[in-house]
C-alpha positions in Angstrom: -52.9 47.4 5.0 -56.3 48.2 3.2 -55.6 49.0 -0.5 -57.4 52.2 -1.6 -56.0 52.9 -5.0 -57.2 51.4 -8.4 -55.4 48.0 -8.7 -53.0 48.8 -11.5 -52.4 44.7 -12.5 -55.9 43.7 -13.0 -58.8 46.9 -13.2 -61.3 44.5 -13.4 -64.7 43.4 -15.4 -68.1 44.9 -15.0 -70.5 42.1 -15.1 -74.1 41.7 -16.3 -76.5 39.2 -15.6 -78.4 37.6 -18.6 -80.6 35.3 -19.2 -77.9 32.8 -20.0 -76.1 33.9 -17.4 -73.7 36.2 -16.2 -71.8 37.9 -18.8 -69.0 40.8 -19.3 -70.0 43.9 -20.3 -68.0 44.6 -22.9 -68.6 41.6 -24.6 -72.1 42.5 -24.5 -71.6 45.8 -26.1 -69.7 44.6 -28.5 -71.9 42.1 -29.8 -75.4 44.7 -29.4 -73.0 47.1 -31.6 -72.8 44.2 -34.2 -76.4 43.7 -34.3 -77.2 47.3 -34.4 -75.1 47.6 -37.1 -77.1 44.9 -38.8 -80.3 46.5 -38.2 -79.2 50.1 -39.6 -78.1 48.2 -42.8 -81.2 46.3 -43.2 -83.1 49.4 -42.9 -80.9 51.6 -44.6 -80.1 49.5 -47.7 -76.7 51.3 -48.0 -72.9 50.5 -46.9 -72.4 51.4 -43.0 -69.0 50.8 -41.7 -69.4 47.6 -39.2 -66.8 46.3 -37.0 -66.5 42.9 -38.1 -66.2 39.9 -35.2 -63.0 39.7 -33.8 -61.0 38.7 -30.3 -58.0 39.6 -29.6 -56.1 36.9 -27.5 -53.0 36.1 -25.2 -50.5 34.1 -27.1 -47.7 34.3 -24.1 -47.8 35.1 -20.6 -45.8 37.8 -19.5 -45.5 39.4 -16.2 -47.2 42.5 -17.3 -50.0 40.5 -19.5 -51.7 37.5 -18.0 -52.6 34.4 -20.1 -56.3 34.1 -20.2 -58.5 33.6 -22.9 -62.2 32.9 -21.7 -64.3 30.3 -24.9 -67.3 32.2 -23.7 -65.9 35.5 -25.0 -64.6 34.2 -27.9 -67.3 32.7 -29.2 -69.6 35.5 -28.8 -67.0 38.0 -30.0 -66.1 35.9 -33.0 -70.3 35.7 -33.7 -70.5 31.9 -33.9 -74.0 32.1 -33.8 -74.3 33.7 -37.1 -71.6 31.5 -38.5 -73.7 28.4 -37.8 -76.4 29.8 -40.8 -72.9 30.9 -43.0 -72.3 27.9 -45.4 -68.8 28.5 -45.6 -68.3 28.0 -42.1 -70.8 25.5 -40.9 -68.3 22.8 -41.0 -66.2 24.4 -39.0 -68.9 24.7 -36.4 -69.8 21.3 -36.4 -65.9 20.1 -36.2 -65.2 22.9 -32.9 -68.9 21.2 -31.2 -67.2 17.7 -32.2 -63.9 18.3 -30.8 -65.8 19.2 -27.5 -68.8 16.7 -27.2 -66.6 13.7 -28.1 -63.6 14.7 -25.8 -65.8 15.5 -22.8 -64.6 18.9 -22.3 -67.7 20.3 -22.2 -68.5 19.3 -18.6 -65.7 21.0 -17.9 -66.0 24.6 -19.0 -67.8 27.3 -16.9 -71.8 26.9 -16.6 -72.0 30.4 -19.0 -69.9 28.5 -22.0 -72.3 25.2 -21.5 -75.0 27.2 -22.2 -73.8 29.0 -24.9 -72.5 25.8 -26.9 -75.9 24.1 -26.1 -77.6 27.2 -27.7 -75.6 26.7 -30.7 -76.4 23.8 -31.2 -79.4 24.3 -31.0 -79.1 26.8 -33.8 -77.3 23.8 -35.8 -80.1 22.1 -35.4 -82.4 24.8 -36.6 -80.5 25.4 -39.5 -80.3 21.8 -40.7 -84.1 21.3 -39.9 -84.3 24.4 -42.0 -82.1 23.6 -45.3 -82.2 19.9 -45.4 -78.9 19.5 -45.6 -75.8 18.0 -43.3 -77.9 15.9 -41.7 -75.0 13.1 -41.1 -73.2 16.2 -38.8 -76.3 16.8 -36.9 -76.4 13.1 -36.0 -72.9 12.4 -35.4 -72.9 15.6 -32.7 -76.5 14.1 -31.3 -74.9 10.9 -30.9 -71.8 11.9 -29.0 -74.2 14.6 -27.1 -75.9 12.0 -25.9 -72.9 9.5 -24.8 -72.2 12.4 -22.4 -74.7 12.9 -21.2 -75.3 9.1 -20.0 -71.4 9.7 -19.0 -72.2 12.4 -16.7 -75.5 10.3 -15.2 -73.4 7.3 -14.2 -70.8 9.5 -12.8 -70.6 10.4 -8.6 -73.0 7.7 -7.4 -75.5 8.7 -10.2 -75.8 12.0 -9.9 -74.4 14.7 -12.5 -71.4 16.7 -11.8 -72.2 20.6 -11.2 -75.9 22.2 -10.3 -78.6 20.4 -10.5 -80.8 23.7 -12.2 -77.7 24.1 -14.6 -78.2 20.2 -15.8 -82.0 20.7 -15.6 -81.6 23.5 -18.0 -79.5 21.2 -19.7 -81.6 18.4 -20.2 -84.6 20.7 -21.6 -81.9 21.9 -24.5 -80.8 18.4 -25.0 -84.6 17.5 -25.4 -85.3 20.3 -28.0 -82.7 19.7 -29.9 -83.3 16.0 -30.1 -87.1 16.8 -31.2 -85.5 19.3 -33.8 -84.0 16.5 -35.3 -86.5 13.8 -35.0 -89.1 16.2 -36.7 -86.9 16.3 -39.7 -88.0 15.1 -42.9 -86.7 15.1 -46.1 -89.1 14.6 -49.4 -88.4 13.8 -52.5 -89.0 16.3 -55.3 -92.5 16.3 -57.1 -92.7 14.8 -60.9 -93.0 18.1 -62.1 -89.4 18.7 -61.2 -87.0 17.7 -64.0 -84.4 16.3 -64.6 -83.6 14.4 -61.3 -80.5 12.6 -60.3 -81.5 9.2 -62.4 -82.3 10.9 -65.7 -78.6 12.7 -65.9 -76.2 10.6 -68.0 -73.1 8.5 -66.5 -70.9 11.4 -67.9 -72.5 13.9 -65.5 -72.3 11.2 -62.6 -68.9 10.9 -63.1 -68.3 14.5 -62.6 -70.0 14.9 -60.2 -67.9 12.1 -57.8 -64.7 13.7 -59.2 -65.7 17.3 -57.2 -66.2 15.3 -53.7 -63.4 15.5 -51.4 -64.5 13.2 -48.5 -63.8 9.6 -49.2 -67.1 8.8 -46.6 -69.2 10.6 -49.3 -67.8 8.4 -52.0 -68.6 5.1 -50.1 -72.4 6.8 -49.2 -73.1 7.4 -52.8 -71.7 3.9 -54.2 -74.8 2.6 -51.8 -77.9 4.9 -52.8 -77.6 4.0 -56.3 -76.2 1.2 -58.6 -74.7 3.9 -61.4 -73.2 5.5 -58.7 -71.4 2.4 -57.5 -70.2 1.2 -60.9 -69.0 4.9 -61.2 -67.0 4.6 -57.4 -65.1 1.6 -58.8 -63.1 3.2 -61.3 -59.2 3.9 -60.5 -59.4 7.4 -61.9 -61.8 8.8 -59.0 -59.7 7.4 -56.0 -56.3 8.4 -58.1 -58.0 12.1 -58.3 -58.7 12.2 -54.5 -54.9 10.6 -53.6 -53.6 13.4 -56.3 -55.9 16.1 -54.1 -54.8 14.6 -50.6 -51.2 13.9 -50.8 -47.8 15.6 -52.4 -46.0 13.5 -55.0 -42.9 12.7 -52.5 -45.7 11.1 -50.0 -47.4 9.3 -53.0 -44.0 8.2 -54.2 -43.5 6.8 -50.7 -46.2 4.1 -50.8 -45.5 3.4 -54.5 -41.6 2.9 -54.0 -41.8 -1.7 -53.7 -44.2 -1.9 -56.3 -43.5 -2.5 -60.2 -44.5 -0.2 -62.6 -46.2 -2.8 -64.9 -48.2 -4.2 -61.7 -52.0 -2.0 -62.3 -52.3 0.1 -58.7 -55.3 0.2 -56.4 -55.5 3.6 -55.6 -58.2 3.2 -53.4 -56.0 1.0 -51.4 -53.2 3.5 -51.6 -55.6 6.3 -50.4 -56.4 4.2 -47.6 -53.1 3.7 -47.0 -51.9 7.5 -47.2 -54.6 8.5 -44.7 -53.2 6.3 -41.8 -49.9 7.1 -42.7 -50.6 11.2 -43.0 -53.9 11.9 -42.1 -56.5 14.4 -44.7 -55.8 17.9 -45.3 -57.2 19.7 -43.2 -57.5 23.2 -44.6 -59.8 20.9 -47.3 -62.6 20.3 -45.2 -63.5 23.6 -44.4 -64.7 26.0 -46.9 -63.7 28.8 -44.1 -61.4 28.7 -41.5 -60.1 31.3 -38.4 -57.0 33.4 -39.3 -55.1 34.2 -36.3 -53.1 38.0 -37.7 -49.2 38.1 -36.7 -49.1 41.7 -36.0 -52.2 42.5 -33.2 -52.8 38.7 -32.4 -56.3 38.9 -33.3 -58.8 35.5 -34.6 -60.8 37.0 -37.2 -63.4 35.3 -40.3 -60.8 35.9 -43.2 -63.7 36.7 -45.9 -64.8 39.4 -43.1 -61.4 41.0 -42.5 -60.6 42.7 -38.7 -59.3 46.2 -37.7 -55.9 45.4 -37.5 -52.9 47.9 -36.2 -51.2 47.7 -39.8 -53.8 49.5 -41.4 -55.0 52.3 -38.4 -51.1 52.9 -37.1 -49.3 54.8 -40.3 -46.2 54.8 -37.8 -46.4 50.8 -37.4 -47.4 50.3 -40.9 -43.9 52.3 -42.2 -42.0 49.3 -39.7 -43.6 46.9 -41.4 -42.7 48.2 -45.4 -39.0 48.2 -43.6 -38.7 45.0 -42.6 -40.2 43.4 -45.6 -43.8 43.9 -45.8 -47.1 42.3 -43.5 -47.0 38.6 -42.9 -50.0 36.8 -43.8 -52.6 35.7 -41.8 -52.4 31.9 -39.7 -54.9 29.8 -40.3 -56.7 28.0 -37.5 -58.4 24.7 -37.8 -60.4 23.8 -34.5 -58.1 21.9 -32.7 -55.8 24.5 -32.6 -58.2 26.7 -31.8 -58.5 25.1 -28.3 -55.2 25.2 -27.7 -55.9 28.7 -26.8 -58.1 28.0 -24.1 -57.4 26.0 -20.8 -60.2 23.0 -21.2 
């Protein structure tokens, strides 16, 4: 029986056809509003009222609502682009294009998301090219780039899973980006730049170690300079990182068959505490997503998101009731995934 009326369980998606692809419409229009909205400010000089980048997404399936988020959608809604040239969220990024390239779930997604990761990494590449900085990220994502791509070449008989023109296009942004980063160089400052890092006194040095977070970063400074290294050996900088890392009961924990008068190695101890519970994780990124309770939305938390609590005075009344708004979620990248099926 021919079915004449609109399809009331899925309307549908107008699509357009981009360079990168095809694409939905309304992702489009959402993102040429956001750059509109960027060029009217520029011009303008003065406060216009943007919609700042946001997705809503399924949390639970439901016979009315159907669980699907697309990464493609996301990602362009959320404005990862931009955020790869935000300091605050660079790391996050790098950690989501990690999570990805290492696991091998990028041969997996649609030929559209490919693209679009590819492209931002490119733009990761751009950006480091461009500040100098981070290059150990850049390298660690060309490396595991690179391991799948040799992955995909010795995979069916030789030949790489998917189109050939998709892979093609593939292995022109794989090439760029590997020139990007091979054209880096990084030059010292002139002599008329003072003081440099040699002339500051072991006071300042020490300081300086006891604001880094990353234990990596302590063991890469302890070998670019003697002063530094002396400096990495004391207990008070890997007692300060344990005290940063860890509770007191998980501290405690390693520390319970030892005696008091025995001197600790708290580097040790670190070491041991990061097997045993891992790093924070809300530490390494300056930024994270927020995921709001009330319209399930993934939103930048320094950028904010129209939410239902503040447009819906009815909802908002409901809310004072039962207590007041919950707070946002935060999402690190893993979880992040979770929302997708790779």
């Amino acid at each position: 029986m021919p079915f004449y009326s609109k399809d009331w369980r899925s309307p549908g998606e107008e699509w357009v056809k981009t360079q990168e692809g095809w694409e939905k419409k309304k992702v489009l229009e959402c993102t040429a509003q956001r750059s509109q909205d960027n060029e009217e400010a520029d011009k303008n000089n003065d406060s216009v009222s943007r919609v700042p980048p946001h997705c809503h997404i399924t949390i639970k399936c439901t016979r009315e609502i159907a669980g699907f988020n697309g990464l493609s959608e996301a990602v362009r809604r959320l404005d990862f682009s931009s955020a790869v040239r935000d300091v605050r969220r660079f790391n996050y990024i790098c950690a989501l294009l990690e999570l990805l390239l290492g696991g091998q779930r990028l041969t997996h997604l649609p030929g559209a998301a490919q693209k679009l990761l590819l492209s931002m990494l490119e733009q990761l590449a751009d950006q480091v090219a461009e500040s100098k900085q981070n290059l150990n990220a850049l390298r660690a994502l060309l490396v595991a780039l690179q391991s799948l791509r040799e992955a995909e070449r010795g995979s069916c008989w030789g030949r790489p899973l998917g189109s050939r023109a998709l892979w093609r296009h593939h292995d022109h942004a794989i090439q760029r980006i590997h020139s990007i980063a091979q054209a880096i160089c990084i030059r010292g400052p002139g002599p008329e730049v003072v003081p440099k890092l040699h002339d500051l006194p072991e006071e300042c040095i020490r300081e300086i170690l006891l604001r880094i977070q990353d234990h990596r970063d302590l063991d890469a400074a302890s070998s670019a300079w003697s002063v530094m290294a002396s400096v990495c050996t004391e207990q008070r900088i890997w007692r300060e990182l344990v005290a940063f890392h860890f509770s007191q009961q998980q501290i405690d924990g390693v520390l319970k068959g030892k005696d008091d008068g025995v001197d600790v190695d708290w580097k040790k101890v670190f070491h041991q505490l990061r097997k045993l519970y891992g790093l924070r994780e809300d530490t390494q990124f300056a930024e994270t997503l927020s995921l709001c309770r009330h319209c399930k939305c993934l939103f930048w938390r320094s950028l904010g998101h129209p939410c239902i609590a503040d447009q819906c005075p009815e909802y908002r009344e409901r809310l004072k009731e039962a207590g007041g708004p919950l707070p946002p979620h935060p999402v690190p990248p893993a979880a992040f995934l979770k929302f997708f099926s790779l």
